[in-house]
C-alpha positions in Angstrom: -4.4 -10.3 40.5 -5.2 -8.1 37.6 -4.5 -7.9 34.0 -1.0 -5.2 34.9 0.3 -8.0 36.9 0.5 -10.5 33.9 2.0 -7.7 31.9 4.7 -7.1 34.5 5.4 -10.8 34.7 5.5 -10.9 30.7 8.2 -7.9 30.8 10.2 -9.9 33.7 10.3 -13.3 31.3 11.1 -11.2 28.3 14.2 -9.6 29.9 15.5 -12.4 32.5 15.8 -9.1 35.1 13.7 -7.1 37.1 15.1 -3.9 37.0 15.3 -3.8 33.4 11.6 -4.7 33.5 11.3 -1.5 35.8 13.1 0.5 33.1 10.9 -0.4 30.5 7.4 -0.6 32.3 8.9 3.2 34.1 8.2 1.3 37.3 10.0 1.2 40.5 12.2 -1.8 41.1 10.4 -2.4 44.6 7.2 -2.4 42.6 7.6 -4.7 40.2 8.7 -7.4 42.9 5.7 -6.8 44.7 3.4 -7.5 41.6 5.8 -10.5 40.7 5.0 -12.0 44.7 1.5 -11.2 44.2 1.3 -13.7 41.4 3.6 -16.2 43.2 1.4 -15.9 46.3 -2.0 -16.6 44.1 -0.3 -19.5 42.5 1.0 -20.3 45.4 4.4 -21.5 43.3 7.2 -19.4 42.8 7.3 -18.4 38.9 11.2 -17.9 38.5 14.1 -18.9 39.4 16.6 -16.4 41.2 20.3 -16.0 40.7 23.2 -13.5 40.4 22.4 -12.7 36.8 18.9 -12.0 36.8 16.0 -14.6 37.2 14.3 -16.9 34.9 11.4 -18.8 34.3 10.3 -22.5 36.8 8.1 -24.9 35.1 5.3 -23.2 36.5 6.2 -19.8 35.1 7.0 -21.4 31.7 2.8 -22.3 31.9 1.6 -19.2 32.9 3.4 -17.5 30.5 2.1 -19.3 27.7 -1.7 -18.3 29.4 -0.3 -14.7 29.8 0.5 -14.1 26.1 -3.0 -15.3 25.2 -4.8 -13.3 28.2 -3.1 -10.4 27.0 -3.7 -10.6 23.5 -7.2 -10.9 24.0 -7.4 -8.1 26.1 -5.6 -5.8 23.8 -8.4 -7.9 21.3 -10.9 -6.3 23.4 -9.9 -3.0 23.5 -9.7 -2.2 19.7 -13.2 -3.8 18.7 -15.1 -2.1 21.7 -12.8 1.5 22.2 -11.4 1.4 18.6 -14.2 0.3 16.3 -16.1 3.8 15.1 -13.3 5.2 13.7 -9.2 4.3 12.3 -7.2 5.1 15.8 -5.1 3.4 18.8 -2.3 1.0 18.2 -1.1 -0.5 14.8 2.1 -2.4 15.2 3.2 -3.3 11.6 6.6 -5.5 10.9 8.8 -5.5 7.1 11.6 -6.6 5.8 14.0 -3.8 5.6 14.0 -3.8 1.9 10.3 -3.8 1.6 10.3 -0.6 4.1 13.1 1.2 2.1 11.5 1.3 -1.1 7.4 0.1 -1.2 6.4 1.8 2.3 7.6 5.2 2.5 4.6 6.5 0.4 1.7 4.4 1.8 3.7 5.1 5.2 3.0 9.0 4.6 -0.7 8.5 3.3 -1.6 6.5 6.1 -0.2 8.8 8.8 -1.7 11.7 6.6 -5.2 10.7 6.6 -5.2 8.9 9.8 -3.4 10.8 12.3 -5.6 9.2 15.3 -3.9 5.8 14.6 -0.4 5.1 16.8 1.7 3.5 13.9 5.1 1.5 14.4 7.3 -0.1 11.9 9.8 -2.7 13.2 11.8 -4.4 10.4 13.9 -7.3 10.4 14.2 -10.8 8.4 11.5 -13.0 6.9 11.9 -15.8 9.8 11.7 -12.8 12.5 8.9 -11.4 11.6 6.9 -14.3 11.2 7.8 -15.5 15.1 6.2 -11.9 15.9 3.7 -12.1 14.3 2.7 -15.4 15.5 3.8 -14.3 19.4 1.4 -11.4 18.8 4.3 -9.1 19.5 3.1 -7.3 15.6 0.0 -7.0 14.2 0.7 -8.1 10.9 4.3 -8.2 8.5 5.4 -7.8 5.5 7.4 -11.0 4.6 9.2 -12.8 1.5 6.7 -16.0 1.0 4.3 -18.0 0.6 4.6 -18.6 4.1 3.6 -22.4 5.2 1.8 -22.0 8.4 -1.9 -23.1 9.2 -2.2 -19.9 12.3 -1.3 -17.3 9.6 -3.6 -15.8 6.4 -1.7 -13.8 4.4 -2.1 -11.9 0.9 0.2 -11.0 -2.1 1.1 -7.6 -1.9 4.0 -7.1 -4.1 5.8 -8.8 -6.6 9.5 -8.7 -6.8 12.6 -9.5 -9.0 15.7 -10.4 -7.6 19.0 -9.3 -9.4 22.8 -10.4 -8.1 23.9 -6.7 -7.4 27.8 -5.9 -7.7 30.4 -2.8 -8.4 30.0 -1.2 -11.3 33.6 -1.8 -13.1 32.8 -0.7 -16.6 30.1 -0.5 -19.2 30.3 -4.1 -20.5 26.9 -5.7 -19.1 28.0 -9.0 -19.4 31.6 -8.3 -17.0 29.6 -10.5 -14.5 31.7 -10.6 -11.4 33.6 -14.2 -10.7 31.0 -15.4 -8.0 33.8 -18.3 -6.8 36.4 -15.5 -6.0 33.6 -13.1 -4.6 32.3 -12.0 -1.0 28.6 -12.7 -0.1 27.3 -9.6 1.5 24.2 -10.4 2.9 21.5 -9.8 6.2 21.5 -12.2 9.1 20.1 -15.8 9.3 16.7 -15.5 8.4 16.6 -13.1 5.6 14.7 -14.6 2.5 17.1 -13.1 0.4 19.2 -14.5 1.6 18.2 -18.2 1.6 17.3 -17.7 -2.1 21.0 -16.6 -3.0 22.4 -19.8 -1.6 20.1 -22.2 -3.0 21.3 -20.1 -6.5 24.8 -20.4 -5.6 24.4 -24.1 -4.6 22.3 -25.4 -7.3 25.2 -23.8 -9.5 27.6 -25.7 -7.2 29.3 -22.5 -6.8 31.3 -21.8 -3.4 31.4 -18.1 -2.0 34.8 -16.7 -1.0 32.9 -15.4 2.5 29.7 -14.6 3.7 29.7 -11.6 5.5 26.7 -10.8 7.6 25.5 -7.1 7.6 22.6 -5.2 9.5 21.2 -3.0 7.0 20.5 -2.0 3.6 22.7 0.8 3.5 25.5 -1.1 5.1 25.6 -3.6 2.4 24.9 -1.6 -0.5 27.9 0.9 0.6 29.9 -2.4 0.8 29.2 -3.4 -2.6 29.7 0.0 -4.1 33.4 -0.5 -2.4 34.1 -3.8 -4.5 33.8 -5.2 -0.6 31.5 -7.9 -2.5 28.5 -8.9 -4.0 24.4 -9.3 -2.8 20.8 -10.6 -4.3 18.0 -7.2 -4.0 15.0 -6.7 -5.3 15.4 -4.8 -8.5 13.1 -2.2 -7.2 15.7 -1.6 -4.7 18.9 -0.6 -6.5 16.3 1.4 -9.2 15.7 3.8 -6.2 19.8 3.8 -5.3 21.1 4.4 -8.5 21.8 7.8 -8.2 23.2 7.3 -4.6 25.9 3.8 -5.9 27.8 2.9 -8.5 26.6 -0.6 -9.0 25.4 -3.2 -12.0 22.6 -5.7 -11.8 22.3 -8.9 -13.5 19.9 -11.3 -14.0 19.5 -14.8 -12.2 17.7 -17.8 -13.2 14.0 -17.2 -13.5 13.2 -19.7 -10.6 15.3 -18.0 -8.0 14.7 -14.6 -9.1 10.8 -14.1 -9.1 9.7 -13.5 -5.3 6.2 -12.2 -3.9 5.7 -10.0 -0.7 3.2 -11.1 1.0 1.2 -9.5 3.7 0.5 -12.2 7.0 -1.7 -12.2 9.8 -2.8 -14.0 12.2 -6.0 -15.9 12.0 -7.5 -15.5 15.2 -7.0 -12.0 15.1 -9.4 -9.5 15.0 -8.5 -7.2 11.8 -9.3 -3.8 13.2 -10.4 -0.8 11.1 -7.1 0.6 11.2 -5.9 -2.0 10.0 -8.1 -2.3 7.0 -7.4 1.4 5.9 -3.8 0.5 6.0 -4.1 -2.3 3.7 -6.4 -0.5 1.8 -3.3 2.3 1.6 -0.7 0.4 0.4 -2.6 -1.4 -1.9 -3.9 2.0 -3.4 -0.2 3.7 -3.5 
């Protein structure tokens, strides 16, 4: 048993299916059931289940998989402080919510990448709650999230600071035509978005009920459908500053308490914060 056949038996329990574990790893099928019998014959216990849809984790494969995740973390651990220490290089898995990366990362994104082309950079974005379960499944190195963020495995550090406006078709010139929010559609990311949670608790503190909440998967999507009078959202103002030329839209203020938000940057704890990983901070703070 060696450290490939735990990362072949982490790709199996991730997709439920071993030849989409062979498409991803660029394996042969044949190949990755030998390396998944190889661990069933050490353990001498067979680690999933097998049926007409795929296969999927036994009791004992639910335990090694929790060991797996840690082995393999803190072999990848290994490999940045003793290959990756000198200089900024190798991996840097980074997560953000999608507004964050639309408007405060491009620059810092191009600096970065610039001055350190040695260091493999990727950006995965997605919602508040998301990014937080990757980071803490060591799937990212570190996020960008909407917080404070209430978990005793993460640190994390203000980054930005962020006002939140209720975002809507621009009808005429009058700033104070505020839409009728009990007549209007929320547009708004999935279950999980920050933004999200904080235009409810508005809405529902103001006892105010939503015609619909319609559930979008990106920024441009929804900020397209509010240019069409499809309905109304809660962005950063940052946000709609950089998409004014591109929309028609108005802004208008919410009450201070739901409308002040801080991006903060979280990692985890036990992590080893690698040199790369200190010039990126150092980046975007600087940009």
């Amino acid at each position: 048993m060696d450290i490939e056949d735990l990362k072949v038996f982490q790709v199996v329990a991730k997709h439920g299916n071993i030849s989409k574990a062979a498409e991803e790893l660029n394996f042969v099928q044949s190949s990755v059931t030998s390396k998944i019998q190889k661990l069933e014959a050490h353990f001498q216990t067979p680690l999933f289940h097998r049926h007409r849809y795929g296969v999927s984790l036994t009791s004992s494969g639910k335990i090694l998989l929790t060991y797996a995740d840690k082995i393999i973390h803190l072999f990848t651990e290994a490999e940045k402080e003793i290959i990756y220490s000198d200089i900024p290089k190798g991996p840097l898995s980074i997560g953000s919510m999608e507004t964050t990366a639309a408007v405060r990362l491009p620059s810092p994104l191009y600096s970065f990448i610039l001055n350190y082309p040695e260091v493999e950079l990727s950006l995965k974005t997605g919602p508040t709650d998301e990014l937080i379960k990757s980071v803490l499944a060591y799937e990212i190195d570190g996020a960008f999230v909407a917080g404070p963020v209430n978990n005793q495995d993460l640190s994390q550090q203000a980054i930005f600071e962020e006002e939140l406006v209720l975002v809507a078709q621009k009808k005429g010139s009058s700033v104070n035509d505020i839409p009728d929010l009990n007549k209007s559609n929320l547009l708004v990311f999935r279950q999980g978005c920050s933004y999200r949670k904080r235009l409810e608790e508005w809405l529902n503190a103001e006892k105010i009920i939503p015609n619909k909440i319609m559930e979008f998967g990106s920024l441009e999507t929804i900020l397209g459908c509010v240019n069409a009078g499809l309905g109304i959202t809660l962005l950063p103002k940052t946000v709609i500053d950089r998409f004014q030329y591109h929309y028609s839209l108005s802004c208008y203020e919410i009450p201070k308490e739901f409308a002040e938000v801080t991006t903060f940057f979280i990692q985890r704890k036990n992590v080893v914060t690698t040199l790369a990983m200190q010039k990126f901070l150092e980046t975007v703070r600087d940009s």
